[in-house]
C-alpha positions as CSV (number, residue, x, y, z in Angstrom):
1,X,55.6,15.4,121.1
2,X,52.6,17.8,121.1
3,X,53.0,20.2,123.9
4,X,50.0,19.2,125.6
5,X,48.2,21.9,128.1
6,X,48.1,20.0,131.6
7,X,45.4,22.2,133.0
8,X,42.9,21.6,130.1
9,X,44.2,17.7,130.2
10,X,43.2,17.6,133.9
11,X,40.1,19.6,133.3
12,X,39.3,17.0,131.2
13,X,40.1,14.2,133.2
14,X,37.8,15.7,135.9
15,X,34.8,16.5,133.9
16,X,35.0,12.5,132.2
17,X,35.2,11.2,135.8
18,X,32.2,12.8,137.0
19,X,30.1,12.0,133.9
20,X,28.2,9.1,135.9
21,X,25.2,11.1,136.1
22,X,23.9,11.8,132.4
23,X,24.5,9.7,128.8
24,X,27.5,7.4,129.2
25,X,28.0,7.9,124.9
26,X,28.0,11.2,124.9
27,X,30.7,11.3,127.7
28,X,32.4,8.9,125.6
29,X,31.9,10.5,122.7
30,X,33.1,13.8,124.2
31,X,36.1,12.1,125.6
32,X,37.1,10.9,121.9
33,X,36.9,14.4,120.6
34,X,38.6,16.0,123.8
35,X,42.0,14.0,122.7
36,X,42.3,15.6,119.7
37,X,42.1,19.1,121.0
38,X,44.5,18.1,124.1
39,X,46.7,16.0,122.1
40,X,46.3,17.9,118.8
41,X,46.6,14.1,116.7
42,X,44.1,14.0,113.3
43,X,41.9,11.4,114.5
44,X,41.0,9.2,117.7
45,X,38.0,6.4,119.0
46,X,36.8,3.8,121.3
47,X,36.2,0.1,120.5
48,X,35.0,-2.1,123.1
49,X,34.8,-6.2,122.8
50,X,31.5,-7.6,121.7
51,X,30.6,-11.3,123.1
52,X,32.8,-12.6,120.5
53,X,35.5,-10.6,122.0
54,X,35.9,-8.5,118.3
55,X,36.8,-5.2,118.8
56,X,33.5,-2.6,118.0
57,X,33.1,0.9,117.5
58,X,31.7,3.0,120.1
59,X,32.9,6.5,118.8
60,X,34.9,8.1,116.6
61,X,36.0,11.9,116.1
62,X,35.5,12.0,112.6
63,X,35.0,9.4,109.1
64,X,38.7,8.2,109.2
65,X,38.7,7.5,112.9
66,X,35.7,5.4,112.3
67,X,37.6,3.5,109.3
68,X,40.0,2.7,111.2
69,X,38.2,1.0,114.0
70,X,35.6,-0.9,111.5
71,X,38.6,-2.0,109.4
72,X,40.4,-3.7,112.3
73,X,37.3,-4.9,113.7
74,X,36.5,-7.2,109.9
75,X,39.9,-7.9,110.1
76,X,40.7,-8.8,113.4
77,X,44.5,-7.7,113.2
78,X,45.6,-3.6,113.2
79,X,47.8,-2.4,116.3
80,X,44.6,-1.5,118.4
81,X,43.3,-5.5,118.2
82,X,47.0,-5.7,119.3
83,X,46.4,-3.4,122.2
84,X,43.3,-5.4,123.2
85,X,44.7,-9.1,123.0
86,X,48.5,-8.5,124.6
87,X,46.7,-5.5,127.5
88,X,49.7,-3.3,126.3
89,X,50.1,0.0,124.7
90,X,50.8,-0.3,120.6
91,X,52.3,2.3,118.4
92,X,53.0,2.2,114.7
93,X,55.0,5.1,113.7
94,X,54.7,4.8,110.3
95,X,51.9,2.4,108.3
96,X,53.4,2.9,105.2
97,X,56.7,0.8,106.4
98,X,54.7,-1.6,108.9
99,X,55.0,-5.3,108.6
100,X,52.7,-6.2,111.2
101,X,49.3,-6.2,110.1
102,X,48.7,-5.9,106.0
103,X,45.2,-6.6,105.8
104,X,44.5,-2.8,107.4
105,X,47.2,-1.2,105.8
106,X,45.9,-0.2,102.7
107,X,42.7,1.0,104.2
108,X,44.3,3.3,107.1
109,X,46.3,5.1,104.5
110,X,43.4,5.6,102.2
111,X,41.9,7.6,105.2
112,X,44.9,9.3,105.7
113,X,45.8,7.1,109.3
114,X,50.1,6.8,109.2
115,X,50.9,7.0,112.8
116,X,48.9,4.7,115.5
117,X,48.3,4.3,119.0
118,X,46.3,1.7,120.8
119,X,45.5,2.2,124.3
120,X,44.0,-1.0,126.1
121,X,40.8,0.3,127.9
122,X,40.5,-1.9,131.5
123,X,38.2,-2.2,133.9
124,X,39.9,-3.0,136.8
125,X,42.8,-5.0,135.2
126,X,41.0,-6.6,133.0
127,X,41.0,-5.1,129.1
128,X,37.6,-4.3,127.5
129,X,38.7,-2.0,124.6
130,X,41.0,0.5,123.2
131,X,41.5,4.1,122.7
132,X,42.3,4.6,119.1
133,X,44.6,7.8,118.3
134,X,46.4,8.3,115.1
135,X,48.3,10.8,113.5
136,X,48.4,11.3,109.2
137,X,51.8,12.0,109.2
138,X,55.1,9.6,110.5
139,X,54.6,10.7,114.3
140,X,57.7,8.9,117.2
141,X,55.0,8.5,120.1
142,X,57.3,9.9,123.4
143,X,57.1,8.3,126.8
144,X,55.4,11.2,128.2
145,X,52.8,11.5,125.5
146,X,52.1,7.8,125.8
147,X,52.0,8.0,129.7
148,X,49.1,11.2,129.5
149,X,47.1,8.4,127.1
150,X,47.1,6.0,129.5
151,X,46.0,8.2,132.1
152,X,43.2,9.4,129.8
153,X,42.1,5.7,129.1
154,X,42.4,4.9,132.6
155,X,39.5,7.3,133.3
156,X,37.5,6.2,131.0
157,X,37.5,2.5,132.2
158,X,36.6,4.1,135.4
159,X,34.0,5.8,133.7
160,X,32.4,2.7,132.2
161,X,33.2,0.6,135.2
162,X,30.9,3.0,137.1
163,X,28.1,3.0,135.0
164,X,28.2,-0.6,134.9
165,X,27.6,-1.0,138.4
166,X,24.9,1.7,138.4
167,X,23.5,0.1,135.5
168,X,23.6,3.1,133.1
169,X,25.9,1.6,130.5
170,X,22.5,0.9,128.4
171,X,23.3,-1.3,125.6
172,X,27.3,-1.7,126.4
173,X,26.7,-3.0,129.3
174,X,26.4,-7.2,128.2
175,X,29.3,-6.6,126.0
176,X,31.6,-5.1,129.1
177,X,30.0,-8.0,131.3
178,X,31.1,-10.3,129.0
179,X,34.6,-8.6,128.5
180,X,34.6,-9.3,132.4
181,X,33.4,-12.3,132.7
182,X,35.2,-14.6,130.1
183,X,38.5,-12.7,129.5
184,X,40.6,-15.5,131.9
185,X,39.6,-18.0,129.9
186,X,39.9,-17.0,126.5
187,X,43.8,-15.9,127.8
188,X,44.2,-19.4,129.1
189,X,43.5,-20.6,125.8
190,X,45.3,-18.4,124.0
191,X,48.3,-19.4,126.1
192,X,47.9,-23.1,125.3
193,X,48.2,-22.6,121.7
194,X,50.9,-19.8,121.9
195,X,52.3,-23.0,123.7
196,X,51.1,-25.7,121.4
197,X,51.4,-24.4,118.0
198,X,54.2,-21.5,118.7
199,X,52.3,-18.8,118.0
200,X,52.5,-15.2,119.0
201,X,49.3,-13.7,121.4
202,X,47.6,-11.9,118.6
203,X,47.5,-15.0,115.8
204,X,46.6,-17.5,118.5
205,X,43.5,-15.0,119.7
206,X,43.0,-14.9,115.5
207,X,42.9,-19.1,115.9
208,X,40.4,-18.9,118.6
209,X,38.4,-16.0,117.0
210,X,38.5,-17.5,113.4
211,X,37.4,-21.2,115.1
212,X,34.3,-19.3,116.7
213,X,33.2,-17.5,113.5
214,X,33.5,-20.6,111.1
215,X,31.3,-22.7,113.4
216,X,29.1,-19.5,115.0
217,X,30.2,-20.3,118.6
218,X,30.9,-17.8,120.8
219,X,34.6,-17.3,121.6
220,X,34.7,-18.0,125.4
221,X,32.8,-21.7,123.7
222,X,35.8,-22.4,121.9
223,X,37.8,-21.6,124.6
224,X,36.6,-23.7,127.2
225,X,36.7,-26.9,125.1
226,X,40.4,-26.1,123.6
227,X,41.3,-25.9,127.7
228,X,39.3,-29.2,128.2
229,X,40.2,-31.4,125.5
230,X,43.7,-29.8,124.4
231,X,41.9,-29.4,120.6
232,X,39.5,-26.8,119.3
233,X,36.0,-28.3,118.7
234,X,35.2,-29.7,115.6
235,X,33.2,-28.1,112.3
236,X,29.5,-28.6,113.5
């Protein structure tokens, strides 16, 4: 683990959750770059759900970070899409021995992106992104290390959650509303065909996500007609 300053960590936690008053990307943008000085990791970023609830970027600290988010976001599988659909905390330790997701493998080690974390983003309880932070070498992420990440995240869902309300999320704001708004039903329906087809969370969001694209619905669409008719809609 990195041995991570707590003074300049809670400096930094301050100065993010007093942000509300000027550019809520730059604040985001200078929270992305702040955890790779705290936490001293290559790389790090923000995605947050668009109304199709795909993961988009929002910022990156540098060309590798932004890779890795756009990679997972055509994809819709990587351990930060993970993150997003389960609400839990991610790590790959090493990409170059990871089963889980091989459609973003190739492309995070082409940027140099070995070790992973995804961080689900929440406002309130309800996940609306991820924090992004990887490492280019085989990295064991540690309890505490994962526990100051979540704290850092934490603040910035509070940070969005309160430019939201005082409407100076600009153009994030529909996709945060709709994060909010439709997030019970899409995990309903995501549920039923964990249930109904014995699926894990992440391939039955995949189901619903891939459903939506094919027939250019909107996922939340999709959703609401697997719940009511127990099938997803037909091609259109």
């Amino acid at each position: 683990m990195p041995n991570i300053d707590s003074d300049r960590l809670a400096g930094s936690l301050r100065r993010l959750g007093g942000e509300t008053g000027r550019d809520l990307g730059d604040a985001v943008s200078e929270a992305v770059d702040a955890v790779v000085a705290l936490f001293r990791v290559r790389g790090s970023g923000l995605m947050i759900a668009d109304e199709e609830n795909t993961l988009r970027y929002v910022a990156a600290s540098n060309g590798a970070s932004r890779a890795m988010e756009e990679v997972q976001s055509e994809t819709g599988e990587g351990p930060c899409v993970s993150a997003f659909v389960t609400n839990e905390l991610v790590r790959a330790v090493d990409m170059r021995d990871e089963p889980r997701w091989p459609k973003v493998r190739d492309e995070f080690l082409a940027h140099d992106v070995v070790a992973v974390l995804g961080v689900p983003v929440r406002l309130g309880q309800v996940p609306v992104g991820t924090l992004d932070i990887f490492h280019a070498e085989p990295h064991a992420w540690d309890d505490s290390e994962m526990a100051a990440l979540t704290r850092y995240s934490d603040v910035i869902g509070a940070t969005l959650s309160t430019a939201l309300a005082a409407q100076h999320a600009g153009e994030l704001a529909g996709q945060l509303q709709y994060a909010l708004d439709y997030r019970i039903v899409i995990e309903r329906a995501v549920g039923f065909l964990m249930a109904q087809r014995r699926l894990d969370a992440v391939r039955a969001f995949e189901v619903l996500r891939g459903t939506a694209r094919a027939q250019r619905r909107k996922i939340a669409e999709v959703a609401r007609f697997l719940l009511d008719t127990g099938t997803l809609p037909p091609a259109r």
